[in-house]
VOGU-3710 file (C-alpha; in Angstrom, 3 decimals, decimal comma):
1> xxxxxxxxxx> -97,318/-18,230/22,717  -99,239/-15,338/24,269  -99,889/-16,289/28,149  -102,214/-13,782/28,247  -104,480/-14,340/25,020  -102,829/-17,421/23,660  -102,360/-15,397/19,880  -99,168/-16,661/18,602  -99,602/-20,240/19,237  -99,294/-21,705/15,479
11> xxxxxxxxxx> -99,502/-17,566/13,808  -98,238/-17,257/11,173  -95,769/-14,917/11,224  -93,796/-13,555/8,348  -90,953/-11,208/7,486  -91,114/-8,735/4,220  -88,235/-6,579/3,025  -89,798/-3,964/1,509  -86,977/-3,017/-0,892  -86,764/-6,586/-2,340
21> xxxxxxxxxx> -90,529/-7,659/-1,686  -88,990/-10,639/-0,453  -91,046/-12,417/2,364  -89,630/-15,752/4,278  -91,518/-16,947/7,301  -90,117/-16,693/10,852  -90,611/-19,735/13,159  -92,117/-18,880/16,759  -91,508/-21,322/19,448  -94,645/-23,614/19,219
31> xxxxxxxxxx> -94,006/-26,148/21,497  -94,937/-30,024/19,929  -97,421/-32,128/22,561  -97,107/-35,429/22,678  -99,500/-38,190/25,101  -98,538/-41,036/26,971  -100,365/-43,460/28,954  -100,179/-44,492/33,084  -101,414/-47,608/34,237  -102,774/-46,826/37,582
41> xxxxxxxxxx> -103,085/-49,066/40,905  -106,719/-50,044/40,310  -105,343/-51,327/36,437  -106,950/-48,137/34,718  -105,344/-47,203/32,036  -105,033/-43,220/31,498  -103,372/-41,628/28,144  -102,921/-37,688/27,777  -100,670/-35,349/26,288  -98,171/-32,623/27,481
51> xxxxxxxxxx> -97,288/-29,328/25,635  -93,332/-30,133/26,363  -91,488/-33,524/26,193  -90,694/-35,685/29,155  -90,199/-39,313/29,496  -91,050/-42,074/32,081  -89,180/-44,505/33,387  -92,169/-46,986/34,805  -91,746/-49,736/37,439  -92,995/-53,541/36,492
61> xxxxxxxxxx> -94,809/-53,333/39,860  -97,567/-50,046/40,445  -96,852/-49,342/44,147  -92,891/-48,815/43,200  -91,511/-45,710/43,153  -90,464/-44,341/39,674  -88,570/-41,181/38,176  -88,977/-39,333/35,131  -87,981/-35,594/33,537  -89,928/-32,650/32,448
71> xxxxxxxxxx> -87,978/-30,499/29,619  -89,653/-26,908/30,271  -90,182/-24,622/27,441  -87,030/-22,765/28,547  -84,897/-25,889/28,566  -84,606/-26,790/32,349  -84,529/-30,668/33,206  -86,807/-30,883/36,217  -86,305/-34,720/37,551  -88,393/-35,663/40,219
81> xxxxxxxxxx> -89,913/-39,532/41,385  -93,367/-40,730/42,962  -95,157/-43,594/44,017  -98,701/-45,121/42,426  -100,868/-45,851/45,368  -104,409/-47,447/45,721  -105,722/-44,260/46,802  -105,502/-42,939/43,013  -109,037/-41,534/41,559  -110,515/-44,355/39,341
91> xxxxxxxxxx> -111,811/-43,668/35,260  -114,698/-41,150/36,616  -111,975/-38,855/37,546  -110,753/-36,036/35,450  -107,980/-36,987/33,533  -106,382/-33,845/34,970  -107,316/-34,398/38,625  -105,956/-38,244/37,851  -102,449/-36,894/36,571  -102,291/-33,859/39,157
101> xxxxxxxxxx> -102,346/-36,410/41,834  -99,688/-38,930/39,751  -97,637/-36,170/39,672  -98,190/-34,141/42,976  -96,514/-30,644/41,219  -97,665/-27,740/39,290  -95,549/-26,445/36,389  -95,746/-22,624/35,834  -96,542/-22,540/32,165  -95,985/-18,841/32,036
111> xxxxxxxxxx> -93,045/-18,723/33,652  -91,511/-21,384/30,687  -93,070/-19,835/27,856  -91,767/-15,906/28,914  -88,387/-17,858/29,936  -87,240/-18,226/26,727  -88,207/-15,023/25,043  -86,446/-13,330/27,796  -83,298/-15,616/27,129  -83,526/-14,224/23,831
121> xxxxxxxxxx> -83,883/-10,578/24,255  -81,461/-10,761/26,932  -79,413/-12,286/23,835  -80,331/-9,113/21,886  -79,739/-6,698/24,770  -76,142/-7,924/24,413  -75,670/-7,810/20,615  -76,936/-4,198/20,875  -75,079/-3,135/23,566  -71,503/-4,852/21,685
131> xxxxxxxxxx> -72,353/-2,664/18,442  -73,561/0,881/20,625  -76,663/0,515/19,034  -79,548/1,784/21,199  -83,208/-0,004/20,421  -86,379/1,484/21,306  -89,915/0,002/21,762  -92,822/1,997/20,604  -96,030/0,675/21,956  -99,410/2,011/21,939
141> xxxxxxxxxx> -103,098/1,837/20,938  -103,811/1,855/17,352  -103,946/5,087/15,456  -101,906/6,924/18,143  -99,922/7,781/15,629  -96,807/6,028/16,279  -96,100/6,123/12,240  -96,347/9,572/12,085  -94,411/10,739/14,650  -91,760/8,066/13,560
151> xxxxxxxxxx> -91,594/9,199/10,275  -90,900/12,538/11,090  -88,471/11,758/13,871  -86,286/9,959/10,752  -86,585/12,977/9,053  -85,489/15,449/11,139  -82,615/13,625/12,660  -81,375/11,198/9,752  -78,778/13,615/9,017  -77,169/13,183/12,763
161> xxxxxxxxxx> -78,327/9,727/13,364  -78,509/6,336/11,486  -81,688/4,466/12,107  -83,113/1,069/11,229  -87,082/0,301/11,663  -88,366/-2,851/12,623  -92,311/-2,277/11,747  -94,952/-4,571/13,777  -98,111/-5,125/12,267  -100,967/-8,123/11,565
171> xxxxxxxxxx> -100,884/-7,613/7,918  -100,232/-5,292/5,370  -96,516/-3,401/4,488  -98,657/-0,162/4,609  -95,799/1,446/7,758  -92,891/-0,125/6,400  -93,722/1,470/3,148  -93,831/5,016/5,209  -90,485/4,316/6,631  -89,214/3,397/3,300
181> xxxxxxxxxx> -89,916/6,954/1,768  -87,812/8,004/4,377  -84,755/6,162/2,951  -84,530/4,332/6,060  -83,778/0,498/6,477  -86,769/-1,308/7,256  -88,054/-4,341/7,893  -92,032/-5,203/8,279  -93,213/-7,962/10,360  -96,465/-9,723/9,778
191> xxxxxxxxxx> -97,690/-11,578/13,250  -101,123/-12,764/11,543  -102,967/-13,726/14,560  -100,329/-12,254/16,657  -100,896/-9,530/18,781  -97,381/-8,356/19,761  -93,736/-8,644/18,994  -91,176/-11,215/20,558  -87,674/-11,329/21,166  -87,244/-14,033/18,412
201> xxxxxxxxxx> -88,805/-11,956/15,429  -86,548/-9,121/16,734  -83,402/-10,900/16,633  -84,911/-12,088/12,835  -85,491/-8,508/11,981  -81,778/-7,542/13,027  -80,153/-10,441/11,245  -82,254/-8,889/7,889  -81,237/-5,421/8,974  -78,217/-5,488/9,919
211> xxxxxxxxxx> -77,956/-2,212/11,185  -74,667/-0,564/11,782  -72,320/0,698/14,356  -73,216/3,493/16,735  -76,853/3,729/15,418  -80,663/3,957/16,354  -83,033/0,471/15,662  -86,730/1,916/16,192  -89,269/-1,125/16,594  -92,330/-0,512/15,827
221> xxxxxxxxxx> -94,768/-2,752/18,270  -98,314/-4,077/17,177  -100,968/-1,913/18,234  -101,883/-3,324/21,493  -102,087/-1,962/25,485  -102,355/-5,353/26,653  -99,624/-8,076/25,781  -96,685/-6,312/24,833  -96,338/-5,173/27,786  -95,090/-8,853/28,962
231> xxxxxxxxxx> -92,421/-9,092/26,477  -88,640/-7,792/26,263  -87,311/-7,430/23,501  -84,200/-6,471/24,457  -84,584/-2,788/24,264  -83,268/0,084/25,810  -86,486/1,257/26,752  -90,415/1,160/25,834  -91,909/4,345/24,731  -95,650/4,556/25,504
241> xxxxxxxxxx> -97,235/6,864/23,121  -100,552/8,298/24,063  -102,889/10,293/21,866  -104,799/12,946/23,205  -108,017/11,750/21,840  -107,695/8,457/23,773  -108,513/9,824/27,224  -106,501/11,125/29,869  -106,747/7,879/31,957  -105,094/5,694/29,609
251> xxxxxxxxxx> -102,392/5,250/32,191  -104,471/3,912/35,279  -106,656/1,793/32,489  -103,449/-0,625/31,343  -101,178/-0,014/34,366  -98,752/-3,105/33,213  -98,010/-1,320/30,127  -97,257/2,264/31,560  -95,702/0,814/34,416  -93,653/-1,388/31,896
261> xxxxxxxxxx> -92,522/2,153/29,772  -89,752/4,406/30,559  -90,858/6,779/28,497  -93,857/8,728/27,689  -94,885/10,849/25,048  -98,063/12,390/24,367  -99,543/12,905/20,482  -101,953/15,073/18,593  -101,508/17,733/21,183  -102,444/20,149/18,322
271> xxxxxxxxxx> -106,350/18,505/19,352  -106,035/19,920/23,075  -108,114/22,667/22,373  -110,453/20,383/20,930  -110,731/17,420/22,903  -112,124/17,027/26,684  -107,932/15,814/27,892  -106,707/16,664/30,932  -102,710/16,761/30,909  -101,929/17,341/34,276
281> xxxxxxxxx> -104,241/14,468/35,405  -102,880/12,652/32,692  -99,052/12,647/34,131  -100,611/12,470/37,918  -102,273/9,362/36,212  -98,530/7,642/34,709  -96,595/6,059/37,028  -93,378/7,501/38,161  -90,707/7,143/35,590
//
């Protein structure tokens, strides 16, 4: 799931090989809730749920202490015991305040959810590393042309190079198709609601790959400024790509993302002439790479 927007939480996202027109789903970490019930000093009775598994162990008596897990989204057993007192909010109370105060933690959702997609890219970090194979991560707005100049990249270089696409996209195989007249390897992803790549649908894109030795895996990200700036991969680097008819201050309007890139590299320069873009303040505007 998206901490930020909340988008891939049940999306469903697919994978399409565009040579075969073969297209299986890919299964994103949704994470199952299930509710349980506390039986509080006063006698209330309070049932909720919990976006990750734990289990109680409860006392016969409401004043003893009692311990019980928390399973994170990453996989870490957090352990931890209490006591039910009298002082416990009665059935007016919000069910959340009630189990806040049962509890007397805070979990950091975030921090679970973006644990395990980094244990995964750091996963795919390593596989690419073992075969030389160096990944990139374009990521832009939409229409910055990210196709284009990835189309023509291919063709100037697949002579030299070997390259394998991973294409991001809500719907359609409209890029991958691009790529494909290339006579590249490709792969499109579908994210349906999903407004970014993970480190899970990479590592499914690479097992459909396979992309050799010693060669070049370009990922295409979903359009989007915003949330793929939160998630590795596993890449070598993010490219930002930045059209010149976007606006000079691009860079100081989605900081995360710029700040996020080690590279940047600016499109549709033939439009300078054009187009009210400063470049200058443009590159004062990036943040040091």
């Amino acid at each position: 799931m998206c901490v930020t927007c909340g988008c891939s939480d049940d999306s469903e996202t697919t994978i399409t090989n565009p040579q075969t027109g073969e297209k299986s789903p890919i299964k994103t970490h949704v994470h199952q809730s299930h509710s349980h019930t506390h039986t509080l000093a006063d006698g209330t009775v309070v049932e909720h749920s919990h976006p990750h598994s734990h289990t109680h162990e409860h006392p016969t008596s409401p004043h003893e202490e009692h311990t019980h897990t928390h399973t994170l989204a990453d996989g870490t057993v957090v352990t931890h015991s209490h006591t039910h007192t009298s002082e416990v909010p009665k059935t007016e109370t919000k069910v959340s305040e009630i189990h806040a105060k049962i509890h007397g933690n805070t979990i950091e959702l975030e921090q679970a959810i973006l644990g395990k997609n980094n244990l995964i890219a750091a996963q795919n970090r390593g596989w690419f590393k073992g075969r030389n194979i160096l990944a990139l991560n374009l990521v832009s707005s939409p229409g910055s042309g990210k196709t284009t100049l990835l189309t023509r990249t291919i063709n100037d270089l697949k002579s030299k190079f070997t390259f394998s696409v991973i294409e991001g996209d809500q719907e359609t195989v409209n890029d991958a198709e691009k790529i494909r007249s290339t006579g590249c390897n490709v792969v499109q992803i579908n994210t349906g609601t999903g407004c970014h790549l993970e480190a899970a649908m990479v590592e499914r894109g690479c097992e459909e790959l396979n992309p050799p030795l010693n060669s070049i895996v370009m990922i295409e990200n979903v359009g989007n400024l915003v949330c793929p700036a939160l998630f590795d991969l596993g890449e070598k680097a993010k490219v930002a790509i930045l059209s010149v008819t976007e606006g000079e201050d691009k860079p100081i309007k989605y900081p995360h993302m710029f700040r996020a890139s080690q590279v940047m590299i600016l499109t549709k320069i033939d439009l300078l002439p054009y187009v009210q873009f400063d470049v200058q303040r443009c590159l004062d505007y990036a943040p040091p790479s």
